[in-house]
C-alpha positions, -999 to 999 in steps of 0.1 A, spaced: -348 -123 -196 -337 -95 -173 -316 -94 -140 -339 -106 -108 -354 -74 -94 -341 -82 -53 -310 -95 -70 -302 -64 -83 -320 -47 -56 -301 -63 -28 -266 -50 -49 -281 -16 -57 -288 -5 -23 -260 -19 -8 -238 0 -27 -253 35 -36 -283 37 -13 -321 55 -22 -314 76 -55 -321 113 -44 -324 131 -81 -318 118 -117 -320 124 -154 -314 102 -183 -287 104 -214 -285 81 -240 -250 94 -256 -221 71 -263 -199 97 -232 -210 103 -205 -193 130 -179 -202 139 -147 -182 159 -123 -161 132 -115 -149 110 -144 -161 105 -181 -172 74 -196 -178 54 -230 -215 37 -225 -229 24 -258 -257 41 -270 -281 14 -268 -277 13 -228 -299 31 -208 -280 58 -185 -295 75 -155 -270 97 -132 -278 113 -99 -259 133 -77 -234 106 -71 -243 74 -89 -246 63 -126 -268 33 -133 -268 20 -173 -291 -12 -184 -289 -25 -219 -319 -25 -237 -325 -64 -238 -316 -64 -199 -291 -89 -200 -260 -62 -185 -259 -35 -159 -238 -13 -151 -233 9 -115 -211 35 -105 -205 55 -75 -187 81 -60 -178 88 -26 -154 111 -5 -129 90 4 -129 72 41 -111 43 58 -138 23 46 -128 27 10 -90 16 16 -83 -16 -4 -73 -46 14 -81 -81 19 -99 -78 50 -123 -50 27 -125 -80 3 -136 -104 31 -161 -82 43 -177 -77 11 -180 -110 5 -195 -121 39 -220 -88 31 -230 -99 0 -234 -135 9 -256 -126 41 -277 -103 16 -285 -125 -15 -290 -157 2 -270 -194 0 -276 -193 -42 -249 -164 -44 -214 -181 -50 -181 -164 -53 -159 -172 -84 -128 -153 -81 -112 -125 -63 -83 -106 -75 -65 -75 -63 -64 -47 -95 -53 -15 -111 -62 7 -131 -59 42 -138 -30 43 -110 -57 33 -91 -58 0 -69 -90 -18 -69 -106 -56 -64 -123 -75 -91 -146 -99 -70 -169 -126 -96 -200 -140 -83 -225 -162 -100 -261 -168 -84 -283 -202 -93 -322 -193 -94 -340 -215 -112 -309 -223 -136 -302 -185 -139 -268 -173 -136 -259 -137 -126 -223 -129 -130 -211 -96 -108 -180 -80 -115 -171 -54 -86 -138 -27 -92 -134 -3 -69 -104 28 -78 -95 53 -55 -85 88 -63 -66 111 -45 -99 123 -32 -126 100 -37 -134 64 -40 -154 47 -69 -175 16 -66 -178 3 -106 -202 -28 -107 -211 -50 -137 -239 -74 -135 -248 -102 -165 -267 -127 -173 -237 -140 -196 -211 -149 -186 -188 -142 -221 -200 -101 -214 -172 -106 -188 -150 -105 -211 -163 -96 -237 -148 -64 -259 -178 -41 -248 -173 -47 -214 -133 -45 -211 -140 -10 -236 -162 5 -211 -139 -4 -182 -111 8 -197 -130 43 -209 -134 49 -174 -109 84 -167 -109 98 -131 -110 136 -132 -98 142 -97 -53 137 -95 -44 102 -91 -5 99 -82 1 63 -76 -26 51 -55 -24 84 -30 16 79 -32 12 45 -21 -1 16 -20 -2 2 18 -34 2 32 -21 3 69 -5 36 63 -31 64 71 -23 100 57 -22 116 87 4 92 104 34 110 119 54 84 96 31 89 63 58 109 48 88 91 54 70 60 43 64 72 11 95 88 9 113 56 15 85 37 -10 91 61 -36 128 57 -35 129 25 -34 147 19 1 114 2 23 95 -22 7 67 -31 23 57 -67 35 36 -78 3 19 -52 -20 -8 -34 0 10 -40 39 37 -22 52 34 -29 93 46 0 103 46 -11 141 66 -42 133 102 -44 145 127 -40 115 158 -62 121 197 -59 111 192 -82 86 162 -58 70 187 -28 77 216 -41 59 190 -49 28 179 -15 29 211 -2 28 224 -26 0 193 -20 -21 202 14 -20 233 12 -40 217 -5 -65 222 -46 -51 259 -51 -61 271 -86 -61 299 -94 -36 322 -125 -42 333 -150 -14 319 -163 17 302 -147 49 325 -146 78 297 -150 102 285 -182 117 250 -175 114 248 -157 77 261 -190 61 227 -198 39 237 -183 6 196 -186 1 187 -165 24 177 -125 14 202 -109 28 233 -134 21 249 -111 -1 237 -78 17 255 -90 43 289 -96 27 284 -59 10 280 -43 42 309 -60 59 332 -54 28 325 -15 32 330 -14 71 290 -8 72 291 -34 99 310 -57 118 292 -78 139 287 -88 179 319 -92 202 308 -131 198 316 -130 164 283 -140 151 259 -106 127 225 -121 149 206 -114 115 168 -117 130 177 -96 161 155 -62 163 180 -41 154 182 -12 184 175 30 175 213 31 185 226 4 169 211 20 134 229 52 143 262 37 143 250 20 107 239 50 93 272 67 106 295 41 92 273 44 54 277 80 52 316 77 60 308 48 32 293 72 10 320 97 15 292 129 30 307 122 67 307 157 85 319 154 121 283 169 141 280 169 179 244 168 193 238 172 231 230 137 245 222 155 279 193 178 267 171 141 263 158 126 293 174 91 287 203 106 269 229 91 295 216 52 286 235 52 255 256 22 251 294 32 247 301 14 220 274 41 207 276 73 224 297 89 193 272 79 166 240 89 191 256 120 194 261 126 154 228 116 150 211 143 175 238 166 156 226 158 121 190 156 124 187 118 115 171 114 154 155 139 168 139 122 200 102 117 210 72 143 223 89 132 256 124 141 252 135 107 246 158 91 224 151 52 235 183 42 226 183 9 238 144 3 224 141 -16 190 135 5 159 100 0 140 97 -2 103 81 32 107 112 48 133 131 35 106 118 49 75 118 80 91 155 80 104 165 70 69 143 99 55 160 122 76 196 111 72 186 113 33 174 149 32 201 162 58 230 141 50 241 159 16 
């Protein structure tokens, strides 16, 4: 029995739209511009301009491929998942039910593995979607059955994994965070401080770059980057006393190295937002850490807000300005006293790390 018409219909066009131009190959590889694939000879392959579509000849199995430039509509996230599932469900009716999602890789790629499974008359049609994302271009890869066990079958998992990109793949475009856009002013300290393993982001595909980072975060960072060493003993502050939480020990490394010391109350105020000049005097005290401290003098004056720098800070701004690690805003600011984003941050720390020799 073959794959309802509208059921595949409904899918098809959804996906890859009115087929302009094709012709049909029945070899085991099949390359197009874009990427090469293993399809068994016994499929039926038709390729256009920017889709493959190959049937089995019993038309129990389909398989769908497109290719796209890549847009914002083709980032991978949950809310991409979401939408594609309230799509689908408005388009194949109340029979269509979703199995499983799952968040995927392959080829360096990331992708989504949605399952569905439609009742018609006792009929079951099981859907697997992947999607991979080049450099360059997005692919939708879709696998429709009438068995389930072709799921996971050896034939199946063989032609997925056959599937090579042509175009570069480096890691998911250099990383994975969906809320990061490419042409962000912070794109490449984000990835700079991915890649190096300073910033993680706040689960796999999120990095909220608008989201305040606070001291606690900071002192993370900071201990991360010198590889997590344990410290012995007890925190000295009032409020870093759960040896559960993340930072416990971050904070005991930083105030062992003279990283940080704490508010005149005596207490670290680990959730605070930690201030842009408050990580200056951080970043100061870790590079006397590290041993590269080189006394620098930037002009405070020369930045609109330059004379609201705390005192406790004015030294540390100044080195900053001197060094590179801030270099103010389109306005001429510095924001001293404003709290530093996850993005401000990455690219302070990218800047201290490429200057700071």
């Amino acid at each position: 029995m073959k794959i309802k018409n509208k059921i595949f219909l409904a899918i098809f066009m959804f996906f890859i739209g009115i087929i302009l131009c094709s012709n049909q190959s029945h070899a085991s590889n099949t390359n197009t511009n874009d990427y090469s694939i293993d399809i068994p000879s016994t499929y039926k392959v038709t390729i256009t301009s920017n889709t493959l579509e190959a049937e089995s000849t019993d038309g129990q199995n389909m398989i769908m491929i497109e290719t796209q430039a890549k847009t914002n509509q083709y980032v991978i996230s949950e809310s991409y998942i979401n939408y594609m599932k309230e799509y689908l469900a408005e388009t194949l009716g109340s029979n269509f039910i979703l199995i499983d999602s799952d968040l995927i890789e392959q080829n360096g790629c990331k992708g989504m593995d949605l399952k569905y499974c439609q009742i018609e008359s006792g009929i079951y049609v099981y859907v697997n979607v992947f999607q991979f994302v080049s450099d360059n271009k997005a692919y939708t890869f879709m696998i429709m059955s009438l068995n389930q066990s072709y799921l996971t079958s050896n034939e199946k998992n063989n032609i997925v994994k056959s599937f090579k990109i042509k175009d570069t793949v480096n890691s998911s475009i250099g990383i994975p965070f969906t809320d990061v856009p490419s042409n962000s002013w912070y794109y490449n300290a984000v990835r700079y401080t991915y890649e190096k393993n300073m910033i993680k982001g706040i689960n796999d595909y999120t990095f909220s770059p608008n989201e305040n980072l606070t001291r606690a975060m900071l002192v993370t960072i900071l201990h991360r980057m010198e590889g997590a060493p344990y410290v012995p003993g007890t925190s000295k502050f009032p409020d870093v006393q759960n040896t559960k939480e993340y930072y416990y020990v971050a904070v005991k490394w930083a105030v062992a190295n003279n990283i940080v010391s704490g508010y005149n109350n005596g207490k670290f105020g680990p959730n605070d937002p930690i201030t842009r000049e408050q990580l200056a005097v951080i970043l100061n005290k870790y590079c006397r850490y590290k041993g590269k401290y080189k006394a620098k003098t930037g002009d405070l004056t020369k930045f609109k807000d330059g004379n609201k720098v705390s005192n406790f800070a004015i030294w540390e701004m100044r080195w900053a300005v001197g060094t590179g690690v801030i270099t103010g805003t389109n306005e001429n600011t510095i924001n001293p006293q404003g709290t530093a984003t996850r993005a401000e941050v990455a690219a302070m720390l990218h800047k201290y790390s490429i200057n700071i020799k």
